[in-house]
C-alpha positions in Angstrom: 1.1 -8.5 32.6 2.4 -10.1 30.0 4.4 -8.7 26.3 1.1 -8.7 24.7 -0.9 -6.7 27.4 1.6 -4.6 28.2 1.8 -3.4 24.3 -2.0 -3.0 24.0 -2.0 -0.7 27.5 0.8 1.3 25.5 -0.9 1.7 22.3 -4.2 2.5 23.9 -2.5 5.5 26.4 -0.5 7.4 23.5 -1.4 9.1 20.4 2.6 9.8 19.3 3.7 5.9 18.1 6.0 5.5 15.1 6.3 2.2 13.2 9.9 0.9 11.6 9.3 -1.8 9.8 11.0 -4.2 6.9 10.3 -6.9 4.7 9.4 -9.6 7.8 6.4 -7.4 7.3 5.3 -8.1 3.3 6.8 -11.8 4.3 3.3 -12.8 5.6 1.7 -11.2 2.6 4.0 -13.9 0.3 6.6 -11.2 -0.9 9.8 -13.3 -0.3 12.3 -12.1 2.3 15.9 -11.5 0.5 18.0 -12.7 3.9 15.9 -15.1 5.1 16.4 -19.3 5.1 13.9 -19.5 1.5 14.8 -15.7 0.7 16.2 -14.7 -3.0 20.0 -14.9 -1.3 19.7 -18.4 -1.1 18.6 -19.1 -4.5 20.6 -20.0 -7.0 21.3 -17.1 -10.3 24.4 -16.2 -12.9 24.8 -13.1 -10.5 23.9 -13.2 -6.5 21.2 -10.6 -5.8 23.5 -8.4 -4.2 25.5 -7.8 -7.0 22.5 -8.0 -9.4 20.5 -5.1 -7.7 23.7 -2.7 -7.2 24.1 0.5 -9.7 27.2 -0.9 -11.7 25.4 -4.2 -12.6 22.1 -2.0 -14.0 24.5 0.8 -15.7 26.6 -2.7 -17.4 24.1 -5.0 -18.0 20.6 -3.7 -17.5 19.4 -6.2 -19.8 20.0 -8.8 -17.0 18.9 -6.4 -14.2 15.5 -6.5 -15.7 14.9 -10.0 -16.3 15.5 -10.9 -12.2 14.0 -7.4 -11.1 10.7 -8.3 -13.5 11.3 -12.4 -11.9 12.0 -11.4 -8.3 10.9 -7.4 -7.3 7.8 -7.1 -9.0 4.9 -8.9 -7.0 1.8 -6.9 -8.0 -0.4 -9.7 -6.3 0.0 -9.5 -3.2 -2.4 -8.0 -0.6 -1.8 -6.2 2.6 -1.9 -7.9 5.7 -2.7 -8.1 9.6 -0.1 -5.7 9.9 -0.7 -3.5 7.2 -4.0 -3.0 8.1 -3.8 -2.3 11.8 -1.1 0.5 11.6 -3.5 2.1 8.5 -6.1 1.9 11.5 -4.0 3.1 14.4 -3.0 6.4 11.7 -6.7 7.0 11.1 -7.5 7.0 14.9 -5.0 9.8 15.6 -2.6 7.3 17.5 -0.1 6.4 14.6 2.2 9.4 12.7 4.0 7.5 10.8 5.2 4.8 9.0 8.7 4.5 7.8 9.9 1.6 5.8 12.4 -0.4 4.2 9.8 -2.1 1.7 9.3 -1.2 -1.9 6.2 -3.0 -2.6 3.5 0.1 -1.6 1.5 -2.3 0.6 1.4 0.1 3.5 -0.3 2.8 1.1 -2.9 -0.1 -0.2 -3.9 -0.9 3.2 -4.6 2.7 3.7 -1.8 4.6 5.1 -1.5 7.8 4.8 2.0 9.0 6.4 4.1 6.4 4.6 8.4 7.0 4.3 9.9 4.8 1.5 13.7 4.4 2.8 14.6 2.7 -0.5 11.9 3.9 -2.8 8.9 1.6 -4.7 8.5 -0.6 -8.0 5.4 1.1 -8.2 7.2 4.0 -9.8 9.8 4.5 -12.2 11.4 7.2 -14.4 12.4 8.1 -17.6 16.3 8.7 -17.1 16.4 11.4 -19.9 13.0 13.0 -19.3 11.6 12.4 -16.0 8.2 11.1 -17.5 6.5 8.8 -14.8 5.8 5.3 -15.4 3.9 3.0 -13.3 4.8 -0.8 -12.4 2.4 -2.1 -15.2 4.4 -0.9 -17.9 7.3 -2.4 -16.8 5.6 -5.6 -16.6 4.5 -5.2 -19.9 7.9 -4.0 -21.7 10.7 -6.5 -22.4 13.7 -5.9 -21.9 15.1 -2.9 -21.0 11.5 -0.6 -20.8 12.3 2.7 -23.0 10.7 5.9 -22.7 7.5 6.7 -25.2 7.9 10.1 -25.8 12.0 10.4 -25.8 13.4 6.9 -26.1 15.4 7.1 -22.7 15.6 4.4 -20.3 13.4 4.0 -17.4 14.5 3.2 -13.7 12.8 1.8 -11.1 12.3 4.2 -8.4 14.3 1.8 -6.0 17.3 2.7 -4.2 19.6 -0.1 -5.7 23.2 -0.8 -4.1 25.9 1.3 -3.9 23.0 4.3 -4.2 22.7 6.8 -1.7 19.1 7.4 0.7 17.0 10.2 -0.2 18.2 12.8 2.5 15.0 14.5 2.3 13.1 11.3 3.1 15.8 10.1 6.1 15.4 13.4 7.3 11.9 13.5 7.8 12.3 9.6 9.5 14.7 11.0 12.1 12.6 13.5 13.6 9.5 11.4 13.2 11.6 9.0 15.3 13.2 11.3 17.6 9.9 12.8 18.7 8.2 9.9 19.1 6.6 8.9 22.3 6.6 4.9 21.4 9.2 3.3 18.6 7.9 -0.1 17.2 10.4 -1.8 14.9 8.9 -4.8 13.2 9.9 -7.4 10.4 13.5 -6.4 10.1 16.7 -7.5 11.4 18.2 -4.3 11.7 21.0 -5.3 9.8 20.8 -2.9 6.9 22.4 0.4 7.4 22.4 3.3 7.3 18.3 2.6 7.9 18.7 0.3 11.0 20.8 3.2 12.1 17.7 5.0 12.5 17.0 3.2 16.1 19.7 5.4 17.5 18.0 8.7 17.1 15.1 7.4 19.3 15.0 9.2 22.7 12.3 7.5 24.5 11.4 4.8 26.8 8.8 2.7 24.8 11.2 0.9 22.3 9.0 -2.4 20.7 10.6 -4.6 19.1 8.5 -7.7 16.9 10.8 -10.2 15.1 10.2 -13.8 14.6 13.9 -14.1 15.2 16.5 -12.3 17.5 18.4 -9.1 16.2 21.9 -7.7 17.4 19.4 -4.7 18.3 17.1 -6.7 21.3 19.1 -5.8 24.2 17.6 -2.4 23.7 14.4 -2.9 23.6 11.6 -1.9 26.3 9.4 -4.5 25.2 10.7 -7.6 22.9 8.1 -9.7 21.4 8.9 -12.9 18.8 6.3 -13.7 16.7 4.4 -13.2 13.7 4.1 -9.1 13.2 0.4 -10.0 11.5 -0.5 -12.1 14.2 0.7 -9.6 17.1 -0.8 -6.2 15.6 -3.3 -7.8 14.4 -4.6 -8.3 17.8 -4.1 -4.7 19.3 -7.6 -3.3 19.6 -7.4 0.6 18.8 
């Protein structure tokens, strides 16, 4: 049996599978990878993205923030994929509980899932920092500058966690037990370099750990069943 059989026989025989995933997943639907060989690290801006997209660089110069984050962050075209669609599948049949991820692009939710943890937030939301009045990713888009409130004047913030922010406990909360309950762990798209998400892997206590990369990861000596690949291509072909 080969990596590909043996995943479908364990999809089809549980109904308690978690997916991990990062951005090798929205890769494939044209959202560019930040650490890849082409990814926004490699190009060239007054700032590196790292530094750009870190809390002290948005509290100094938000003005600057906001012209990469509109350039870069915000890709309101793109359409979910293979990948998307088969785990929104796999959570309507009863098989899938969850999907935790390290993307902020909300492609998971337009592909139809339901169960959906946000590690580092979405652009699809932001916030008035004086107010709390909701804004979505249009009127960013729209705004120049830095966007300001319409009913106090405040700044808004993207609902991203930036660098040098801390994770929403109640959200990395709810993906540890998800994980450490799980009967089947696939991790997909990412190179589990980021912490403390890729610390996540360590809370899983079973004996079904996937891992789908196109490349290697310091984490593949751990894995059950290792697969490299395209993650569209490979759920994509799981029948549920």
């Amino acid at each position: 049996m080969n990596e590909k059989e043996t995943l479908q026989k364990w999809i089809s025989e549980s109904d308690n599978i978690v997916f991990f995933g990062g951005a090798g997943v929205s890769t494939e639907s044209g959202i560019p990878d930040f650490r890849s060989v082409d990814g926004l690290y490699n190009q060239k801006y007054d700032y590196p993205p790292e530094t750009i997209l870190s809390h002290s660089f948005y509290r100094s110069k938000p003005e600057e923030f906001y012209r990469f984050y509109r350039d870069k962050l915000l890709c309101t075209d793109a359409k979910p994929n293979k990948a998307h669609l088969k785990l929104a599948e796999l959570e309507k049949a009863g098989k899938l509980k969850a999907v935790i991820t390290q993307n902020i692009d909300g492609l998971h939710q337009a592909a139809g899932s339901e169960e959906v943890l946000e590690l580092h937030g979405s652009t699809l939301r932001n916030y008035c920092e004086r107010c709390g009045a909701f804004y979505d990713v249009n009127y960013i888009i729209e705004s120049e500058g830095v966007p300001k409130c319409e009913k106090c004047g405040g700044s808004i913030k993207p609902d991203v966690v930036l660098y040098e922010e801390g994770l929403d406990m109640t959200t990395m909360n709810k993906a540890v037990d998800y994980i450490s309950a799980c009967e089947i762990l696939i991790i997909g798209g990412t190179s589990l370099a980021v912490y403390p998400a890729a610390g996540l892997i360590n809370y899983y206590r079973g004996s079904k750990l996937v891992l789908i990369n196109k490349s290697s990861t310091q984490m593949d000596s751990r894995a059950d069943l290792l697969i490299h690949g395209s993650i569209g291509e490979i759920l994509g072909a799981v029948e549920v």
